[in-house]
C-alpha positions in Angstrom: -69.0 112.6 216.5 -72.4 112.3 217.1 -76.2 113.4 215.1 -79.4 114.1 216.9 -82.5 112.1 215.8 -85.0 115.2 214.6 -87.8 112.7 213.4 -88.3 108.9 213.0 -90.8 109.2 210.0 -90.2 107.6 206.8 -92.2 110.0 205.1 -89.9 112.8 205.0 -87.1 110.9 203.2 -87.7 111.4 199.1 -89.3 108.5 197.9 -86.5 106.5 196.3 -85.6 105.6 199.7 -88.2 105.1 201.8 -88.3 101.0 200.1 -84.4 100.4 201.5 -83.5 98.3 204.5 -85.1 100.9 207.3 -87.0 98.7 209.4 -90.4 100.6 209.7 -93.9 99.8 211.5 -96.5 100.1 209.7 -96.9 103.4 210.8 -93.4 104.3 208.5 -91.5 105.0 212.0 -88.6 103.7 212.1 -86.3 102.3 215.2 -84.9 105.9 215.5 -86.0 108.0 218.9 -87.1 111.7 218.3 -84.3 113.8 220.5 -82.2 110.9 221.3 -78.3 111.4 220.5 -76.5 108.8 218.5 -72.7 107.9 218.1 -72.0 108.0 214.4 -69.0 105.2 213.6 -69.1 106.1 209.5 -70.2 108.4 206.7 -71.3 107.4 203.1 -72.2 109.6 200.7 -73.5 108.2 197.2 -76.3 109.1 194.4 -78.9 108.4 197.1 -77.7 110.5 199.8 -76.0 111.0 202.8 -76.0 108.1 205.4 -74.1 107.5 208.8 -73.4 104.3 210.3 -75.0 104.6 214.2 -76.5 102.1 216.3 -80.4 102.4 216.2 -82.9 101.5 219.2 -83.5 97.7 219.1 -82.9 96.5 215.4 -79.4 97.0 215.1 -78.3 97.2 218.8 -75.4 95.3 218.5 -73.6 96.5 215.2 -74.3 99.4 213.6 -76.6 100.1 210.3 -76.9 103.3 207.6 -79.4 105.5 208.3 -80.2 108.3 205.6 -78.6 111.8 207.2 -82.5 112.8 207.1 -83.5 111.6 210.3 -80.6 113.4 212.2 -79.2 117.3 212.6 -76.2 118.3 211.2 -73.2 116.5 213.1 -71.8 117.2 216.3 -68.2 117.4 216.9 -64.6 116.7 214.5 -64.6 113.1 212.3 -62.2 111.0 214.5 -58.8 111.0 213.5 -58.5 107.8 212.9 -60.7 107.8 210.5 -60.1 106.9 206.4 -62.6 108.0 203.2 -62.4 105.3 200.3 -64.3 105.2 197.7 -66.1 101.7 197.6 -68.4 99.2 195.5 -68.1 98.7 191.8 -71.1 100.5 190.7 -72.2 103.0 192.5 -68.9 104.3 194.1 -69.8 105.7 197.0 -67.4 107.5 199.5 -67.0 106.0 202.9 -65.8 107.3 206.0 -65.0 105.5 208.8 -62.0 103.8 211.2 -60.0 101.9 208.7 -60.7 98.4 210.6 -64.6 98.8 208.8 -63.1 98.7 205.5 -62.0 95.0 206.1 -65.3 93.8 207.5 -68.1 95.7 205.8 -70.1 92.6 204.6 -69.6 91.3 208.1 -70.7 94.0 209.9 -73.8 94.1 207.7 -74.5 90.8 208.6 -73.9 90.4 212.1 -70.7 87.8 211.9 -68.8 87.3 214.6 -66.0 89.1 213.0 -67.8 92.3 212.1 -68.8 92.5 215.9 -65.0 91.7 216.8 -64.0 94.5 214.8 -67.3 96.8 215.7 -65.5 96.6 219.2 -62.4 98.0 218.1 -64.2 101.1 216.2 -66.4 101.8 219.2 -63.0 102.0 221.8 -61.8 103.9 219.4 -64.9 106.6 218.8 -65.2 107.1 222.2 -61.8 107.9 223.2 -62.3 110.9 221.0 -65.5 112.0 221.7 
């Protein structure tokens, strides 16, 4: 599955959002490019929004990071089949979808362990054999 990047402006996200982790110049662009395709490896959907777990330019280039639905077009192509939706977190319960390896490494991924990029591996052999 993958989203096309429409705009790389923090601006047009509502303002509840545009404080998160989106690494932004000072300009508010983030490290999305305008027309550029990206592989999406997850969906969340909580009180905030919609987000999808990609790659982005040079921030996160190595594992993946949510980026609000915003910034993209509607997907492209089926959800792998591989793929699981849990509900996660004790607060804000928000429903994940992704290949059932993420569900065991989330934290790691997020933080750029050595597992979470062991297991980053796995999802992205298995995203692009069915793309």
């Amino acid at each position: 599955m993958q989203v096309t990047c429409q705009t790389n402006t923090i601006t047009i996200l509502p303002r509840k959002l545009q404080g998160f982790a989106f690494t932004q110049n000072d300009k508010g662009v983030v490290d999305l490019t305008q027309n550029k395709k990206y592989i999406v490896f997850g969906l969340r959907k909580n009180k905030q929004g919609t987000f999808y777990l990609i790659l982005t330019d040079s921030i996160h280039n190595a594992l993946p990071w949510w980026m609000p639905a915003g910034f993209f077009t509607q997907p492209e192509g089926a959800t792998p089949k591989s793929w699981q939706t849990r509900t996660w977190g004790r607060f804000s319960k928000d429903i994940i979808q992704s290949h059932p390896v993420y569900f065991d490494v989330i934290d790691d991924i997020e933080d750029g362990t050595q597992k979470g990029a062991e297991a980053f591996c796995i999802m992205t052999q298995d995203n692009e054999s069915q793309i």
